[in-house]
C-alpha positions, 0 to 999 in steps of 0.5 A, a space after each residue: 503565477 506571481 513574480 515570486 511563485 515564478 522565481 520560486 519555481 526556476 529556483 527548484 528546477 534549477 536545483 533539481 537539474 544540479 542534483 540529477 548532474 551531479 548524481 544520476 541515482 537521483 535522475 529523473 526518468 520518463 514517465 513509465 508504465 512498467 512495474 521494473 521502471 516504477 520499482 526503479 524510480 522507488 529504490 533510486 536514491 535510497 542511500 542518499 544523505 539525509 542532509 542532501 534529502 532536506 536539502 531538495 525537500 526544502 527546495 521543492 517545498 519553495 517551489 509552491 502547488 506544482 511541486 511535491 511539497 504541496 501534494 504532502 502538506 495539507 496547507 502550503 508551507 512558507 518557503 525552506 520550512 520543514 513539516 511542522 510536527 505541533 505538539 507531537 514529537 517530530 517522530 510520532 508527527 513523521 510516523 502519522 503522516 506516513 500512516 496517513 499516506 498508506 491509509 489514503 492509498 488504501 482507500 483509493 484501492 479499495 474505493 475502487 473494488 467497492 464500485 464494482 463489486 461491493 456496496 455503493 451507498 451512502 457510507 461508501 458512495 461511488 460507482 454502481 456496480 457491475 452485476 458480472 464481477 460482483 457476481 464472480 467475487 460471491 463464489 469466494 463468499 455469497 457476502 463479498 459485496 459487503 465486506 468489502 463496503 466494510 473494509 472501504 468504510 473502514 479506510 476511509 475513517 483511518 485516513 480521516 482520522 489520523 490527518 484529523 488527529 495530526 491537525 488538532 495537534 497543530 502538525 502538518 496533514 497529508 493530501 495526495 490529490 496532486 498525484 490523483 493522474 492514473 485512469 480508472 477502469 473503462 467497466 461499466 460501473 466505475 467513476 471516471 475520475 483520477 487514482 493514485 493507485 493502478 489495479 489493472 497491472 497486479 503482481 500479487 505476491 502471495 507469500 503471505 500464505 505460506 509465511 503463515 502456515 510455516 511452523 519454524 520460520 520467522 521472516 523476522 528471524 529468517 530475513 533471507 528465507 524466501 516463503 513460497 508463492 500460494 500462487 505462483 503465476 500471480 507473481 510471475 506477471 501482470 494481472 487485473 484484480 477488476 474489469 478493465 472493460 466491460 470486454 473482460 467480462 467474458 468468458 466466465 473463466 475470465 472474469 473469475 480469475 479476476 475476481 480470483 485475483 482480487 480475493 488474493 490481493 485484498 489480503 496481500 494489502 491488509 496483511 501489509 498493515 497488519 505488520 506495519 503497525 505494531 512495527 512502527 508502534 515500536 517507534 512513537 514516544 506520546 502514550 496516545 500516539 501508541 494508542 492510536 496504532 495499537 487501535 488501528 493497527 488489529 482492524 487490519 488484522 481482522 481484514 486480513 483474517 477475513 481474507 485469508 479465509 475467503 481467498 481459499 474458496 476461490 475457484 480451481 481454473 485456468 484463465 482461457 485469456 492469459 493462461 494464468 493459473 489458480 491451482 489446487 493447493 490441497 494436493 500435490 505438488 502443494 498441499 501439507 500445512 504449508 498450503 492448506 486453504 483452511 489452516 487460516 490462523 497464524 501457526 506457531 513460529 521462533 518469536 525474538 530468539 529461538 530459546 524460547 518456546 514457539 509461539 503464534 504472533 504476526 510477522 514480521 514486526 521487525 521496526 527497522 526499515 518498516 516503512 520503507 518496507 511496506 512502501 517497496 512491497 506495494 509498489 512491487 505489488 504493481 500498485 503505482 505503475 504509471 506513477 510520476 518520479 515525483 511521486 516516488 520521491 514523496 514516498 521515499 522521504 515519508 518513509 526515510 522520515 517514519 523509519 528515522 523516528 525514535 522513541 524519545 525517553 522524557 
């Protein structure tokens, strides 16, 4: 390290210890492997000034490869600078590289799940499967294994892309490859190489399902009503959507409820962005900005369409291991529309006010907050435990940055 890049450093350190003193929302805690302490470290510091947040991301940036502002840029920036937004607007800049950012931990996931039960080939390399789970995942559907090549392949061409696009475009990219510290699965079949992202500690909120099947509320309309859980146990604990051994799989109804889990899951993630499009749609000013997410964005909802469809068919059991429960949603105490496995369209809701007739449209799309939305929603899912203050903080600022975007009139 050269005199510069050392004073650069205790400069940044000695700025982060004034902001931890001085105001202890902002302190960092220890590394942490529980969902309550990663949550924590997301929402900490989410009222802080928008003065305060350039402040310390300009700090950090200054510090150089070992800090925060280097695992966001695709290229080291000089010192105190800001993002560069090129040719873009600083909105629609700040819009791709938090779309950039969800796509890449997307695909980490996914990446993930195509090692072990999907297609490894050379569209999606990686991994070698393991017979037992891909197996298990076939009873949801007899082409799991390929849809979820499909669905990698086709995050892998978002995340691309878009940091393509930000490039020609003379804007900062986004590389998260500093944060890539979290263990990989231990199954057989699985690269032992560094995750951003934990599928080994899930918390699937399933309230996609109901949200979707409910015909008078609108989460856009009703921001208080909460839709209840298709599964209710999933919410309720900390479940694995993948082998974490090869110990795991067995009994049958072991690996079952994990590849249950999985089949869940996958449309937790896809329906997430199948509402984080059009809302931040909503935001951009370039014509060909729009373009791109009104393109991307309905490939993420043909994901979610297919999922939702084969989590239905996922098998009635009790998990002999950790008494997680898959109940019958066709019959009481579930049952009705509200649970029913193939009632896989969007029912009709109140769309904008309720004086207009009902109509079937993705919810939310509410633009207000979006950002910072899907951010608490997957780390509350369980995706980053494990994850450094570090890369929370990173988080909160693509997000701050996305949701401060406004559509600029020329």
């Amino acid at each position: 390290m050269t005199l510069r890049q050392t004073t650069l450093l205790i400069i940044a350190e000695s700025l982060a210890t004034f902001f931890s003193r001085t105001n202890p929302l902002r302190r960092l805690q220890p590394y942490s492997t529980s969902k309550e302490n990663n949550v924590k470290d997301l929402l900490n510091g989410i009222k802080r000034t928008s003065d305060r947040r350039s402040f310390m991301k300009k700090s950090i940036v200054a510090a150089g490869a070992v800090t925060v502002g280097s695992a966001l840029l695709g290229h080291e920036l000089p010192a105190f600078a800001e993002e560069k937004s090129g040719r873009l607007t600083k909105g629609d800049a700040a819009i791709l590289r938090f779309l950039a950012a969800a796509e890449i931990l997307e695909t980490d996931l996914w990446q993930q799940y195509n090692e072990l039960g999907g297609i490894q080939d050379q569209e999606v390399p990686g991994g070698s499967g393991s017979p037992v789970y891909t197996a298990a995942l076939s009873f949801l559907d007899g082409d799991m294994n390929q849809y979820i090549h499909d669905n990698t392949e086709d995050e892998f061409t978002h995340q691309n892309f878009i940091n393509a696009y930000l490039a020609a475009k003379g804007a900062d990219t986004v590389n998260l490859d500093h944060f890539r510290t979290l263990p990989s699965s231990a199954a057989t079949g699985a690269q032992q190489i560094g995750r951003l992202t934990n599928l080994m500690q899930l918390t699937v909120d399933t309230s996609w399902w109901t949200r979707y099947r409910a015909r008078n509320r609108n989460p856009d309309l009703d921001p208080n009503f909460k839709f209840p859980q298709a599964i209710p146990g999933l919410a309720a604990g900390q479940f694995p959507a993948i082998p974490r051994t090869d110990a795991d799989l067995s009994p049958d109804d072991h690996i079952q409820a994990i590849a249950n889990t999985a089949g869940f899951h996958f449309a937790t993630i896809e329906q997430g962005g199948t509402s984080l499009y059009p809302s931040l749609a909503q935001r951009v000013t370039n014509t060909e900005v729009l373009r791109i997410l009104l393109s991307i964005g309905p490939t993420e909802t043909a994901h979610f369409q297919t999922w939702q469809d084969k989590a239905g068919n996922y098998k009635r059991l009790t998990d002999p291991t950790n008494g997680l429960v898959f109940p019958e949603l066709n019959a009481p105490p579930f049952g009705g529309e509200t649970f029913q496995t193939n009632l896989i369209m969007p029912e009709p809701v109140p769309f904008l006010s309720r004086k207009f007739p009902v109509c079937s449209i993705i919810r939310p799309t509410e633009t207000r907050g979006a950002a910072m939305g899907a951010v608490k929603a997957l780390t509350g899912d369980g995706l980053f435990i494990g994850q450094s203050p570090e890369f929370f903080a990173l988080l909160r600022d693509l997000a701050e940055d996305a949701d401060d975007a406004r559509r600029e009139c020329h």
